[in-house]
N, C-alpha and C positions, 0 to 999 in steps of 0.2 A: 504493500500500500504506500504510495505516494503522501509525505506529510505535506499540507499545506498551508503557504501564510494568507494572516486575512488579508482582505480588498486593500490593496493600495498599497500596501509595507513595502519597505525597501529591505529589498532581499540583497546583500551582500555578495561577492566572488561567483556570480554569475553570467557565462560571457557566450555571448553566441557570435560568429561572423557570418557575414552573408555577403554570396557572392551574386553580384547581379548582372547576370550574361550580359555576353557581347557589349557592344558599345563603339563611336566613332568611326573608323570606317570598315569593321565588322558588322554591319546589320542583322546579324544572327535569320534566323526562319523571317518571309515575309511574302505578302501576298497582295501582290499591287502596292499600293501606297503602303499600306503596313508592315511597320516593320517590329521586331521581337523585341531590339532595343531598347525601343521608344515604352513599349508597353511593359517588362522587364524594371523599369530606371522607374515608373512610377509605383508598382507594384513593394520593389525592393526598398523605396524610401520610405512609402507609410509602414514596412513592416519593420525598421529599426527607429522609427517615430515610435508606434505602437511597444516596442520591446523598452525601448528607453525610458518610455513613459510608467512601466514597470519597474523601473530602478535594474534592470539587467544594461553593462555593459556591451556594445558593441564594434565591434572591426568589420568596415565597410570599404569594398573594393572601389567603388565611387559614387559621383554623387549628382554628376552630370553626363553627357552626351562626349565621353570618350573612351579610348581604347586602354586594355590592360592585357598585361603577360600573366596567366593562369600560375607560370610559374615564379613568379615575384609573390602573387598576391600567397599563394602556400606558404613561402619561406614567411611572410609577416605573419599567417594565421596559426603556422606553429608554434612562433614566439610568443605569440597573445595566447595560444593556449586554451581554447575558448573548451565549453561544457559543450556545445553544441554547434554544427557546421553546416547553412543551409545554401542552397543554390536557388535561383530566382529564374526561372527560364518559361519561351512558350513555344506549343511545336508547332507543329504543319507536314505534311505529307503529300495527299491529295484529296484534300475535298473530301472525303467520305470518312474516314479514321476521328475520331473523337472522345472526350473527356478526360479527367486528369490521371495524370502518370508522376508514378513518384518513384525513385532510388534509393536504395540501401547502402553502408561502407560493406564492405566483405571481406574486411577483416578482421580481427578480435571482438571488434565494435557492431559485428555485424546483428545480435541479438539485441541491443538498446536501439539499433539504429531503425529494428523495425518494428521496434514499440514506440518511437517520434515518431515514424514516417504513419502507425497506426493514429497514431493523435491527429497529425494533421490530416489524412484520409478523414477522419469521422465528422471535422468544421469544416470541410469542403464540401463535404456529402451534404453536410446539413445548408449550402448553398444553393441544392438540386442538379450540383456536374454529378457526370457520372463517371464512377472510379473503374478505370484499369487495371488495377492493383499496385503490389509493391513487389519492386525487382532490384537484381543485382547490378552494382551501378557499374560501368565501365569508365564510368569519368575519372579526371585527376583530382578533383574535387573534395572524392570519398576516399582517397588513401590516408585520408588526416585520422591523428589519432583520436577520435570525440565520435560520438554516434553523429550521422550525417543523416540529409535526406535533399535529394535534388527531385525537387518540385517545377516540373513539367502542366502548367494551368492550364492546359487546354490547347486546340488546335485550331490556329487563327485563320486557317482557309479552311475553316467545317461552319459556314454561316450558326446553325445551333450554337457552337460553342462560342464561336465568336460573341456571338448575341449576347453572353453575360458576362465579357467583358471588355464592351465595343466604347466604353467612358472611362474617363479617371474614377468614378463613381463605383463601377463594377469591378475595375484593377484594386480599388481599396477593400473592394469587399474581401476581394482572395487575400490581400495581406493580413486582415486583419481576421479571418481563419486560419492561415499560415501563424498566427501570432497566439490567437488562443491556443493551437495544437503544442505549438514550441512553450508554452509557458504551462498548460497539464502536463506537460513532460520534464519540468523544472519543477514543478509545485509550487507554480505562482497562481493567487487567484487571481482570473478575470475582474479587473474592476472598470466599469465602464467611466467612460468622460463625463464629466457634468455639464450641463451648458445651461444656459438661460432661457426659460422657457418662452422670454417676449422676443427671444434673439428670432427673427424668420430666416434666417441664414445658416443659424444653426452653430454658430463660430463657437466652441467653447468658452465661458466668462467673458463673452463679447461686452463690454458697457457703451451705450453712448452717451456724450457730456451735452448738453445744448449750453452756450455762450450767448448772452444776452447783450455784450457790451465790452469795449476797454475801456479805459478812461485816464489821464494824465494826471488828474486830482481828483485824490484820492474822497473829496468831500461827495465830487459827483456820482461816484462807484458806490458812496454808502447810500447815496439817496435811491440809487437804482435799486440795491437790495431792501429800501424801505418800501418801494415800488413793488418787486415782486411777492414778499410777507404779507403784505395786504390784502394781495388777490390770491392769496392760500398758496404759492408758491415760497421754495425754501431755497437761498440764495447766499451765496459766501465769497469773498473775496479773496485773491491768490493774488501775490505779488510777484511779478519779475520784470 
């Protein structure tokens, strides 16, 4: 049994890296104007937002629209050490092959690796893709020493799969499956964002301020705030 901390704790010496394919003038799988990249770089960033936001450390191979050596990024993710070792990828074949595919390490780590890769299978499903299953990874990715799982989101020339995640909207959803599975497999609980419930946008602890005035002297600024107290508005003055 997996012990668990409550909603929110900062859970210490916790580290996952995450690789997020391709990049630059690698376009990784693409299908017409789509490229694996592009959707890969959005995916992999709300899912080290999402992990960070749990107090887990992260090492990320990047952060924009470039290229990396597979073998550079290994030698810094051995050093870091991490608990856990993800890949960020999406496929394509031909049109008809679909739903998510995911990888195992297969070596010593191969038993933990597919009890992660079983985590995240279960909040992906609960997305409504449909699972492939979990397989022996041949990538360079899973020779690391930490349970691994190279997560393959779907196939971006199968229109279906496509479909749930043709937005950033949809790309965040898998990371943020990708991030519940990687944190029941750490013993971190899910704790969701709080936001404002007047926010329409939805921004976490969005506030907005309404400014009714400056003023040069300082007499006219109090009389404004004598102005707004009257008509049941509450009003305060800041100086700079």
């Amino acid at each position: 049994m997996i012990l668990k901390t409550n909603p929110g704790e900062w859970v210490k010496n916790k580290k996952v890296s995450i690789e997020i394919g391709h990049g630059g003038g690698d376009s990784g799988a693409s299908h017409g104007n789509i490229l694996e990249k592009d959707i890969n770089l959005v995916v992999g960033l709300e899912l080290n937002r999402q992990l960070r936001r749990h107090g887990v450390s992260v090492l990320i191979n990047r952060t924009a629209d470039v290229g990396f050596r597979v073998a550079d990024f290994l030698a810094r993710v051995r050093n870091f050490e991490p608990d856990v070792g993800i890949s960020v990828h999406t496929n394509a074949f031909n049109g008809v092959a679909h739903g998510f595919e995911i990888f195992r390490n297969t070596n010593a780590f191969k038993a933990t690796s597919n009890l992660l890769c079983a985590y995240i299978e279960r909040e992906v499903k609960a997305l409504g893709q449909v699972l492939r299953g979990v397989r022996d990874s041949p990538f360079m990715m899973s020779s690391l020493s930490c349970p691994t799982a190279y997560c393959e989101m779907g196939f971006l020339d199968n229109p279906d799969d496509y479909s749930q995640f043709s937005t950033v909207e949809g790309q965040k959803r898998f990371a943020v499956a990708y991030a519940k599975g990687i944190l029941d497999y750490l013993g971190i609980e899910w704790a969701d964002e709080k936001t404002n419930p007047d926010n329409a946008e939805g921004t976490p602890n969005l506030l907005y301020r309404v400014i009714t005035g400056s003023y040069s002297k300082r007499a006219n600024a109090l009389e404004q705030v004598k102005k707004l107290k009257s008509k049941g508005f509450d009003g305060f003055i800041i100086e700079f």
